[in-house]
Residue frames as qw, qx, qy, qz and C-alpha x, y, z in Angstrom:
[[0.849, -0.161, 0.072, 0.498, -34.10, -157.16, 55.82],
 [0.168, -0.899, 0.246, 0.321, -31.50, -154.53, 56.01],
 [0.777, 0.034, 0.217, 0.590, -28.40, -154.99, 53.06],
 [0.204, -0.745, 0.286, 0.567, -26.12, -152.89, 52.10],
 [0.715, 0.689, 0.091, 0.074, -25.75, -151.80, 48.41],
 [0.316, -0.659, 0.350, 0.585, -22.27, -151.17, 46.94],
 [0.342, 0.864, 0.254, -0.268, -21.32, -149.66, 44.06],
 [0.637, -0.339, 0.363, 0.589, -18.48, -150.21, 41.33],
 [0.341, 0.035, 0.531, 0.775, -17.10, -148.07, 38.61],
 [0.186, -0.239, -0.418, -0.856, -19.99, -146.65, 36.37],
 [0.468, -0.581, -0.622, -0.237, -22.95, -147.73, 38.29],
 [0.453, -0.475, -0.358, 0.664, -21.16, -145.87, 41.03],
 [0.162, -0.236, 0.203, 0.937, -20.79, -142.87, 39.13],
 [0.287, -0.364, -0.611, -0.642, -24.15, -143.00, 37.69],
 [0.419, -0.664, -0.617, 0.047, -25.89, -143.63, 41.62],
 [0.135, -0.824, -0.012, -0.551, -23.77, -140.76, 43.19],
 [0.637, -0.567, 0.440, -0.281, -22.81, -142.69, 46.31],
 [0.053, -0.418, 0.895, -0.149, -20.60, -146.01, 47.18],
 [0.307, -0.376, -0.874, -0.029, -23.23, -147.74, 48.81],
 [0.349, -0.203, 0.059, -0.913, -26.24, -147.47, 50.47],
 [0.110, 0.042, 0.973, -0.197, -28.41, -149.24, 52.78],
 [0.477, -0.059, -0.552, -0.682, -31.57, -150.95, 51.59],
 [0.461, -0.147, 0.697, -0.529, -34.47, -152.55, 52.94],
 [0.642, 0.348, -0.455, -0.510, -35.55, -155.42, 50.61],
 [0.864, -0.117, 0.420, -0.250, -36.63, -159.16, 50.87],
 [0.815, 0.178, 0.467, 0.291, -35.62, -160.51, 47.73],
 [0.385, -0.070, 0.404, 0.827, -33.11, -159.18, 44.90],
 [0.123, 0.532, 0.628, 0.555, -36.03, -158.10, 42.78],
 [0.382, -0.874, -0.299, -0.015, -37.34, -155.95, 45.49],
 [0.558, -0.553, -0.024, 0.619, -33.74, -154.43, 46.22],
 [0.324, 0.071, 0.558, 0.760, -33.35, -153.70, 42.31],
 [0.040, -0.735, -0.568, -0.368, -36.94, -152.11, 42.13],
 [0.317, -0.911, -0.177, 0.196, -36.25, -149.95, 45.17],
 [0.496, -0.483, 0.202, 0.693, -32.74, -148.65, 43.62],
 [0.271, 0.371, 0.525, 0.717, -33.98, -147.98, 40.51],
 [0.198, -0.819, -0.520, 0.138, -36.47, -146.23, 42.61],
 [0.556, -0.720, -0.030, 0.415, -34.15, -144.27, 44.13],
 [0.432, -0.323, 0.470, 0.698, -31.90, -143.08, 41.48],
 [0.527, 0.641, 0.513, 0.218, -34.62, -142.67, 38.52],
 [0.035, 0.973, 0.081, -0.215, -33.04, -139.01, 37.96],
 [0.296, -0.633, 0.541, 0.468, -29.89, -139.91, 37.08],
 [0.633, 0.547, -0.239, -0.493, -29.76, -140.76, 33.12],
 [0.367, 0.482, -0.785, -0.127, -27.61, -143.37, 33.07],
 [0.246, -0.368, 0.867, -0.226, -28.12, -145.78, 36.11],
 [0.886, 0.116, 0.409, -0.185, -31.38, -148.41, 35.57],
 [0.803, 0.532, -0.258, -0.072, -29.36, -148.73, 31.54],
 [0.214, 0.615, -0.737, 0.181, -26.07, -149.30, 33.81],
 [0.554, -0.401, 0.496, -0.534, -27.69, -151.62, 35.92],
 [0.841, 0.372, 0.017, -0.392, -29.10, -153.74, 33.30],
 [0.568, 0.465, -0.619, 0.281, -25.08, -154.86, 32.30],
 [0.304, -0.650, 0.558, -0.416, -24.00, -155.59, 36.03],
 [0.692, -0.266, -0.661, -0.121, -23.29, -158.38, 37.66],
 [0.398, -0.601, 0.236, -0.652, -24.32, -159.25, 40.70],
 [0.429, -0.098, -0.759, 0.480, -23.01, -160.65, 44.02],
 [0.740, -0.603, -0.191, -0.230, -25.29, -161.50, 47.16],
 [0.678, -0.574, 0.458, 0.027, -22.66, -161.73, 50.26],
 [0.105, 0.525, -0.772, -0.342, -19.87, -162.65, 47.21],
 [0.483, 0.185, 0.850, 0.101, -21.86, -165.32, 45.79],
 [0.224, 0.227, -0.272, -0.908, -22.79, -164.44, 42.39],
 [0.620, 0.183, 0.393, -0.654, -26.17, -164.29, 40.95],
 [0.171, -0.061, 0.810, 0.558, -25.61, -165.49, 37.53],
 [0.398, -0.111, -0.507, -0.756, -29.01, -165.77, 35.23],
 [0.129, -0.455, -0.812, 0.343, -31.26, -166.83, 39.02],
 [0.072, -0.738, -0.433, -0.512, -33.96, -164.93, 38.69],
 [0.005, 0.197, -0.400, 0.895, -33.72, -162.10, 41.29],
 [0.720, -0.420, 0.001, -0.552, -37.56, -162.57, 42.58],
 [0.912, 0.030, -0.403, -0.069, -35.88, -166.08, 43.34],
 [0.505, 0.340, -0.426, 0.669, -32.91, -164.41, 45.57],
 [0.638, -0.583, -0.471, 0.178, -33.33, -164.45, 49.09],
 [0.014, 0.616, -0.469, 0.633, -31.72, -161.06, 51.24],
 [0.686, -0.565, -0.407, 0.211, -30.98, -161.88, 55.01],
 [0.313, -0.938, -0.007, 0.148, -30.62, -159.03, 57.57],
 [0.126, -0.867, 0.305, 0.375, -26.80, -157.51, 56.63],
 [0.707, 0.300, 0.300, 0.566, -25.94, -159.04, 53.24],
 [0.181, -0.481, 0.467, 0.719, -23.66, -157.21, 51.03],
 [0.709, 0.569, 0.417, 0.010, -25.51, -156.92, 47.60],
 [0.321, -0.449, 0.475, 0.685, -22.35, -155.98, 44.94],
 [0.573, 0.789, 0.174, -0.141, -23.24, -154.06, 41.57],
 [0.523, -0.360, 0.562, 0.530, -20.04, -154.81, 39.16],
 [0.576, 0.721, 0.011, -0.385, -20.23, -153.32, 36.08],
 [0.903, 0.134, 0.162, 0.376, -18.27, -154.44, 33.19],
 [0.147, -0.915, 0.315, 0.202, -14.86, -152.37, 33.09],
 [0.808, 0.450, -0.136, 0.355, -11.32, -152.88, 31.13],
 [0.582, -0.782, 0.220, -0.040, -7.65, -153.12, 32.64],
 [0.621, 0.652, -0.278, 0.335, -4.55, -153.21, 31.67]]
Protein backbone atom coordinates (compact mmCIF):
# COMPACT_ATOMS: atom_id res chain seq x y z
CA UNK A 1 0.00 0.00 0.00
CA UNK A 2 1.05 3.41 -0.98
CA UNK A 3 0.31 6.36 2.06
CA UNK A 4 1.42 9.40 2.32
CA UNK A 5 3.40 10.61 5.42
CA UNK A 6 2.92 14.18 6.71
CA UNK A 7 4.73 16.00 8.92
CA UNK A 8 3.96 18.65 11.78
CA UNK A 9 6.06 21.09 13.65
CA UNK A 10 9.23 19.32 15.14
CA UNK A 11 8.96 15.98 13.60
CA UNK A 12 8.85 18.05 10.46
CA UNK A 13 11.85 19.84 11.21
CA UNK A 14 13.64 16.92 12.49
CA UNK A 15 12.57 14.64 8.95
CA UNK A 16 13.56 17.55 6.57
CA UNK A 17 10.51 17.26 4.34
CA UNK A 18 6.48 17.79 4.77
CA UNK A 19 5.61 14.52 3.73
CA UNK A 20 6.58 11.72 1.96
CA UNK A 21 5.25 8.76 0.33
CA UNK A 22 5.55 5.34 1.92
CA UNK A 23 4.99 1.90 1.10
CA UNK A 24 3.80 0.01 4.23
CA UNK A 25 1.02 -2.54 5.24
CA UNK A 26 0.48 -1.82 8.69
CA UNK A 27 1.46 1.32 10.98
CA UNK A 28 4.31 -0.63 12.48
CA UNK A 29 5.79 -1.24 9.14
CA UNK A 30 5.30 2.56 8.08
CA UNK A 31 7.03 3.66 11.51
CA UNK A 32 9.96 1.09 10.99
CA UNK A 33 10.49 2.25 7.41
CA UNK A 34 10.60 6.14 8.55
CA UNK A 35 12.72 5.66 11.19
CA UNK A 36 14.56 3.89 8.52
CA UNK A 37 14.73 6.62 6.51
CA UNK A 38 15.64 9.45 8.66
CA UNK A 39 18.11 7.50 11.20
CA UNK A 40 20.71 10.50 10.51
CA UNK A 41 18.90 13.07 11.77
CA UNK A 42 19.43 13.30 15.78
CA UNK A 43 16.32 14.17 16.81
CA UNK A 44 13.51 12.37 14.77
CA UNK A 45 12.87 8.40 16.07
CA UNK A 46 13.06 10.55 20.03
CA UNK A 47 10.43 13.03 18.23
CA UNK A 48 8.47 10.37 16.99
CA UNK A 49 8.15 8.53 20.12
CA UNK A 50 5.82 11.81 21.61
CA UNK A 51 3.52 12.05 18.40
CA UNK A 52 0.33 11.36 17.87
CA UNK A 53 -0.97 9.72 15.27
CA UNK A 54 -3.79 9.94 12.70
CA UNK A 55 -4.57 7.17 9.96
CA UNK A 56 -6.90 9.09 7.23
CA UNK A 57 -7.87 11.59 10.52
CA UNK A 58 -8.80 8.86 12.69
CA UNK A 59 -6.55 8.77 15.55
CA UNK A 60 -4.51 5.94 16.71
CA UNK A 61 -4.64 6.35 20.36
CA UNK A 62 -2.67 3.42 22.47
CA UNK A 63 -3.84 0.51 19.21
CA UNK A 64 -0.99 -1.10 18.76
CA UNK A 65 0.44 -0.02 15.35
CA UNK A 66 1.27 -3.83 14.15
CA UNK A 67 -2.66 -3.85 14.72
CA UNK A 68 -3.25 -0.74 12.17
CA UNK A 69 -4.27 -1.53 8.86
CA UNK A 70 -2.80 1.07 5.73
CA UNK A 71 -5.04 0.97 2.51
CA UNK A 72 -3.63 2.18 -0.86
CA UNK A 73 -3.67 6.37 -0.35
CA UNK A 74 -4.22 6.90 3.38
CA UNK A 75 -2.92 9.97 4.91
CA UNK A 76 -0.76 8.81 7.96
CA UNK A 77 -0.44 12.35 10.24
CA UNK A 78 2.66 12.73 12.70
CA UNK A 79 1.46 15.60 15.35
CA UNK A 80 3.80 16.40 17.72
CA UNK A 81 2.97 18.04 20.89
CA UNK A 82 3.29 21.98 20.39
CA UNK A 83 2.00 25.20 22.54
CA UNK A 84 -0.26 28.24 21.35
CA UNK A 85 -1.34 31.11 22.40
Amino acid sequence: MTVTVRYWAAIRAAAGVADEQVEAATLADLLTEIRSRHADSDRFSDVLDICSILVSEVPVGAREPADVTLADGDVVELLPPFAGG
